[in-house]
C-alpha positions in Angstrom: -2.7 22.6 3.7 -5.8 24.8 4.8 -9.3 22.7 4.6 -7.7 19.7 4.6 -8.5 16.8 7.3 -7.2 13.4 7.1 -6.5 10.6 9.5 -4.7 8.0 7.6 -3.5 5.1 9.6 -2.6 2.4 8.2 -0.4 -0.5 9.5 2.3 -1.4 7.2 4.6 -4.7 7.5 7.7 -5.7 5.3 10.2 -8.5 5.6 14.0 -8.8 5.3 14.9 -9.8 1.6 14.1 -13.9 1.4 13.1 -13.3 5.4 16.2 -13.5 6.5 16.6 -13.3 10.4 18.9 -10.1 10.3 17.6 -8.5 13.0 19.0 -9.7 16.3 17.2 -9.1 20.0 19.7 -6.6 20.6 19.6 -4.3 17.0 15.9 -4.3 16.9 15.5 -2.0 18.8 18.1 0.2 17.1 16.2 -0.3 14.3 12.9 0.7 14.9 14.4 3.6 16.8 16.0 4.5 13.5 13.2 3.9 11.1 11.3 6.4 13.9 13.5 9.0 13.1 13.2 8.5 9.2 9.4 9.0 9.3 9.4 12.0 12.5 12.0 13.7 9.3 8.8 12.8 6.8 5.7 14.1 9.3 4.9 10.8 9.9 3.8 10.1 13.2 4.3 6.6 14.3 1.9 5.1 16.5 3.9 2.0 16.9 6.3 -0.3 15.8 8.0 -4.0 16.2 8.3 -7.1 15.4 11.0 -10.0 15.0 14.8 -11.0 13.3 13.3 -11.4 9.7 10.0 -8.4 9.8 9.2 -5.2 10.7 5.1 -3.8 11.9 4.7 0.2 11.7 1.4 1.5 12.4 1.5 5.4 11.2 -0.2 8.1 11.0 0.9 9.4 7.0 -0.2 13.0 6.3 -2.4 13.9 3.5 0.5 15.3 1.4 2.5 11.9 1.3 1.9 9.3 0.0 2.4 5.8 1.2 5.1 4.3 -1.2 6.6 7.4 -0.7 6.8 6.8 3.3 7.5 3.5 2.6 9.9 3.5 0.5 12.1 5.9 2.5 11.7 4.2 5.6 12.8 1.1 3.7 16.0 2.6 1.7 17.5 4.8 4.9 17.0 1.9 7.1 18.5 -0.3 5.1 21.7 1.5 4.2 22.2 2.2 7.9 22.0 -1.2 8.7 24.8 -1.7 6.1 26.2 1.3 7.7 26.1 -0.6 10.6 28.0 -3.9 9.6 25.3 -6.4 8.6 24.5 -7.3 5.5 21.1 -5.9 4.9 18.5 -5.7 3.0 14.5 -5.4 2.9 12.5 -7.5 0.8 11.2 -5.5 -2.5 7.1 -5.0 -1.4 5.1 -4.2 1.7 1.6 -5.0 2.7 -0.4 -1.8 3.8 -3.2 -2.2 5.9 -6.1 0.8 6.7 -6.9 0.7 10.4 -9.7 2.3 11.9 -9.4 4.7 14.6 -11.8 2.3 17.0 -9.2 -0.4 16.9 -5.8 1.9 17.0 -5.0 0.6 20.2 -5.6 -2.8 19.7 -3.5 -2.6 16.6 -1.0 -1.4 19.1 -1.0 -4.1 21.4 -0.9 -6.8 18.6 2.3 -5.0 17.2 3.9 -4.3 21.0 3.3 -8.8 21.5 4.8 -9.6 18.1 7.3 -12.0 20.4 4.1 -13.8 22.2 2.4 -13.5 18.8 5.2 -15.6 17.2 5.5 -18.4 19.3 2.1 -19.4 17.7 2.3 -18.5 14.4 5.3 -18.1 11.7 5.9 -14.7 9.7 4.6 -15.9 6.7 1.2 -17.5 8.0 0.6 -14.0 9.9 0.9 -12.1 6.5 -1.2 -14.5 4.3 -3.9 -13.9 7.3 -3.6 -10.1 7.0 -4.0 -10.3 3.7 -7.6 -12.3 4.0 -8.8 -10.3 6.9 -8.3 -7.1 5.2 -9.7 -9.0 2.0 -6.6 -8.5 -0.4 -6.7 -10.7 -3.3 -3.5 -12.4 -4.0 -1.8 -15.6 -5.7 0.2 -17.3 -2.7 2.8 -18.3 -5.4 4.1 -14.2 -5.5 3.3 -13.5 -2.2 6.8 -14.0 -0.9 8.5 -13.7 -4.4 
């Protein structure tokens, strides 16, 4: 797309369905080799990406011509059904949380996604998200947060 400039990075995290710990030390990082590959197939370069047995964090670069859900949801549905693929019984819960991040704190962004283990010893999956969601100033009703 001529005359077209965009950086859109946002950092984007998802759970297992009902945060299940389905993701063992040894398959994560199968799968965030895998959902790598799903978004290099979309354009979307990913800038990084962990996290722990029931969540995933992907900080990416979407182009202008795709849209979010669109990313998201494909990175979702093909990761899931290789999981299955793969023998577990898998599945990723139904919404996201999708987070704009500014190009002067990319690499901090980075680093707080590349220490999710260190990061977890302190704090559960579930207060993390709830404190994305205020620092980023999303409204929400803590009774549908986690559905």
């Amino acid at each position: 797309m001529s005359h077209t400039y965009a950086q859109n990075v946002i950092h984007v995290v998802f759970s297992t369905k009902d945060r299940r710990k389905l993701m063992s030390g040894e398959f994560r990082p199968r799968m965030w080799a895998y959902a790598t590959g799903i978004c290099k197939k979309s354009d979307v370069l990913v800038l990084a990406v962990g996290g722990m047995e029931d969540h995933i964090h992907l900080l990416l670069q979407v182009p202008p011509t795709l849209a979010l859900a669109k990313a998201v949801l494909a990175i979702k549905a093909n990761s899931s059904r290789w999981a299955s693929e793969e023998g577990l019984k898998f599945a990723w819960q139904q919404g996201y949380g999708a987070f704009s991040v500014s190009s002067s704190v990319v690499s901090l962004v980075v680093r707080y996604i590349q220490n999710q283990e260190a990061h977890h010893k302190r704090m559960s999956f579930d207060a993390e998200f709830l404190a994305l969601l205020k620092k980023h100033r999303i409204e929400f009703d803590p009774k549908y947060v986690f559905g």
